[in-house]
C-alpha positions in Angstrom: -11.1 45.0 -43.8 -11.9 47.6 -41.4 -11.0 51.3 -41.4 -8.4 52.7 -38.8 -8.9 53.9 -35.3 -7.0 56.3 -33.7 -7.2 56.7 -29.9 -6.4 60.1 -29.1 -5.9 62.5 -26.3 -9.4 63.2 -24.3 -9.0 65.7 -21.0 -12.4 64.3 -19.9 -13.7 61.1 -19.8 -16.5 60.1 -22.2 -19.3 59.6 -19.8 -20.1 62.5 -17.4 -20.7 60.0 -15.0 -17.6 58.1 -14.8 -14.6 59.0 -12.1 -11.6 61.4 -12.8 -8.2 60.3 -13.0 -5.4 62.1 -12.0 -1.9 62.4 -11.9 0.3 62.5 -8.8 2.4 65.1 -7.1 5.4 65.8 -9.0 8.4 66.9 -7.0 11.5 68.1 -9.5 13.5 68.2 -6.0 16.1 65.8 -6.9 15.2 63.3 -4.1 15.7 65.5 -1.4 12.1 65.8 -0.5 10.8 62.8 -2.2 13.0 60.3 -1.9 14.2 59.5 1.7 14.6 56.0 2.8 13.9 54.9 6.4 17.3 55.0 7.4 17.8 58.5 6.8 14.3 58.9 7.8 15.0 57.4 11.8 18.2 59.4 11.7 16.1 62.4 11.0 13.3 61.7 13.9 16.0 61.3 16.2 18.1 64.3 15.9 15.6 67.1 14.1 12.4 66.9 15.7 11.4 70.2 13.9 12.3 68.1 10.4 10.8 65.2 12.0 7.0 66.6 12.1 6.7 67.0 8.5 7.5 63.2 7.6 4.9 61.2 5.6 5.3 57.8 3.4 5.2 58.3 -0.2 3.8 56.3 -2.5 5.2 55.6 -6.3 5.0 52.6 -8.8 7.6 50.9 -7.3 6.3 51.2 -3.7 3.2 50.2 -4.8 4.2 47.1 -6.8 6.5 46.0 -5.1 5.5 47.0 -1.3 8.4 49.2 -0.8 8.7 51.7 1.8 9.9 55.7 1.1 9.4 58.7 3.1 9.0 62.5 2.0 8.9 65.4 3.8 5.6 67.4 2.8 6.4 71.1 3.3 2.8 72.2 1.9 2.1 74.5 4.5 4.9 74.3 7.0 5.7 77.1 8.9 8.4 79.6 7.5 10.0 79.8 10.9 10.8 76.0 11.1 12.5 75.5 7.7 15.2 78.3 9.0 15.3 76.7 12.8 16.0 73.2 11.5 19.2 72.5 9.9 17.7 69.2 7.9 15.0 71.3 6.5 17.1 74.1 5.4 19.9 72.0 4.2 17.3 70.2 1.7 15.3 73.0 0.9 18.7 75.1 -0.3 19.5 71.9 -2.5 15.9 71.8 -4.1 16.7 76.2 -5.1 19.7 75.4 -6.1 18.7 72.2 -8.1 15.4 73.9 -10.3 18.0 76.6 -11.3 20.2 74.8 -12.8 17.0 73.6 -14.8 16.4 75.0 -18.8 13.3 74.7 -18.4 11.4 78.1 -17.7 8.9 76.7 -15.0 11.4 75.0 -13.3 13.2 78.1 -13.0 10.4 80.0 -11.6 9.5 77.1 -9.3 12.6 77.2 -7.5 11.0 80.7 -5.9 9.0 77.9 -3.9 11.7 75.2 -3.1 9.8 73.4 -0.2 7.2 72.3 -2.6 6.7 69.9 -5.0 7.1 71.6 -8.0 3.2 70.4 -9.2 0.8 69.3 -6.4 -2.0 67.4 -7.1 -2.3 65.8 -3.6 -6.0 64.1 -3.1 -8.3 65.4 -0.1 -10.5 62.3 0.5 -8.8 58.5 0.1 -8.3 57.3 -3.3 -7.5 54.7 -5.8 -4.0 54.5 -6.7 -2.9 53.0 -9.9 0.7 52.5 -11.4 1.4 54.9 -14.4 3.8 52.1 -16.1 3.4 48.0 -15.1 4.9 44.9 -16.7 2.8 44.1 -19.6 3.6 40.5 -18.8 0.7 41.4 -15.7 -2.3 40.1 -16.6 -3.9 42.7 -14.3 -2.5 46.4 -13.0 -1.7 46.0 -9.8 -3.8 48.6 -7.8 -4.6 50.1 -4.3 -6.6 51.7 -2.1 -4.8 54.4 0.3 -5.8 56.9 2.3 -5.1 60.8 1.8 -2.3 61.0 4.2 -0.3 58.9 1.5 1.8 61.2 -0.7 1.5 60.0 -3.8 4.5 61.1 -7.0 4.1 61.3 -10.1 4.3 57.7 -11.1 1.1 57.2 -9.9 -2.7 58.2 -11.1 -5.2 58.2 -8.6 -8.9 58.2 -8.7 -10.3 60.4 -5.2 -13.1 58.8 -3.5 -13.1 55.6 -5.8 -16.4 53.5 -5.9 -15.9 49.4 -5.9 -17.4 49.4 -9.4 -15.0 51.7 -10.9 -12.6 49.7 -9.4 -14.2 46.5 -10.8 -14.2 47.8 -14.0 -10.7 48.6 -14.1 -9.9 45.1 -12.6 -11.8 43.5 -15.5 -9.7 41.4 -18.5 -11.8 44.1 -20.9 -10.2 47.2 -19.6 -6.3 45.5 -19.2 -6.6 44.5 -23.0 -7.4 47.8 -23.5 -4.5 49.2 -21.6 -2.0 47.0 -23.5 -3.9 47.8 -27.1 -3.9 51.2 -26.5 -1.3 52.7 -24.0 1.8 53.9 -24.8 5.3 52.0 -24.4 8.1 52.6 -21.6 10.7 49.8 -23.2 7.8 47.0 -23.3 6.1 48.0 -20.2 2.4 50.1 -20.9 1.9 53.3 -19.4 -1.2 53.6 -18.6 -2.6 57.1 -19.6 -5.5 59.7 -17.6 -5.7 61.2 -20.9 -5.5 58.3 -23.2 -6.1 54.7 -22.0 -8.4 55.9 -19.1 -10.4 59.2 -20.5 -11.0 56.8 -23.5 -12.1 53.6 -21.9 -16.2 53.0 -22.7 -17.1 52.5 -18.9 -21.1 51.3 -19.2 -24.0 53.0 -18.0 -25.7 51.2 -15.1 -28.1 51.3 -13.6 -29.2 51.1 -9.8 
């Protein structure tokens, strides 16, 4: 006999001293700035060179896991005058307008005002931990990286800026993965591994030097 424990939502983690884990970018763009393959992406170096600048790998669970490769093009900050001079940019910038429109959803609406952005842009300035939001819970361990902040990262992916090895020990440990599959949510049978819940709630230990 024992009496019930409820995990619930924390926006902080329980030590001070512990890392913060975030979310990824999260494009709402319909793939047309998130999700180009290399194909389209070689096409576009070799006949938009304007287009071509603003290329970067992206990184989501799949690419992670599975060591795919998918390219974006990051428009945070890109010059006005090269999204009308180049017709790839322009195309795909028009679809992403037209796209959050169509949206019911309020914010989406009012994002399509900014159509070369992600829609929420949590992009990390200094390298960073990246860990798969939902993994196979048949994985005995999350499957994990470290990537630098050139990488754009989606949603699919939580990231931890300027991760130390013994956070990352820690979250590599059998404690914390049978906490992940007691504790996270459920995508079919596969955990989703929560900031808020599995992470924010995790006991990390105080150590010293």
């Amino acid at each position: 006999p024992a009496p019930n424990v409820l995990i619930t939502s924390r926006k902080k983690p329980l030590s001070s001293s512990t890392k913060i884990m975030d979310n990824g970018n999260k494009p709402t763009d319909d793939g047309y700035l998130s999700n180009i393959e290399d194909i389209e992406a070689d096409l576009i170096r070799k006949n938009d060179p304007i287009a071509a600048k603003y290329l970067r790998k992206i990184v989501g669970a799949r690419e992670l896991i599975h060591g795919e490769s998918r390219n974006c093009l990051w428009l945070l900050g890109a010059e006005p005058k090269d999204i009308r001079e180049s017709k790839e940019l322009s195309k795909r910038v028009a679809a992403v307008k037209k796209f959050r429109e169509s949206s019911t959803k309020k914010q989406t609406i009012k994002d399509a005002e900014r159509p070369s952005e992600f829609q929420e842009i949590r992009q990390p300035k200094e390298n960073f931990l990246a860990i798969p939001r939902i993994t196979s819970e048949d994985r005995a361990y999350v499957p994990m990286a470290f990537l630098d902040k050139d990488t754009i990262i989606n949603d699919r992916i939580s990231f931890i800026a300027n991760c130390d090895l013994v956070t990352f020990g820690f979250l590599n440990s059998s404690v914390f993965n049978c906490w992940n599959k007691a504790v996270s949510g459920r995508m079919r049978m596969d955990t989703l591994l929560s900031n808020t819940i599995t992470y924010n709630n995790f006991p990390f230990p105080e150590l010293s030097d």
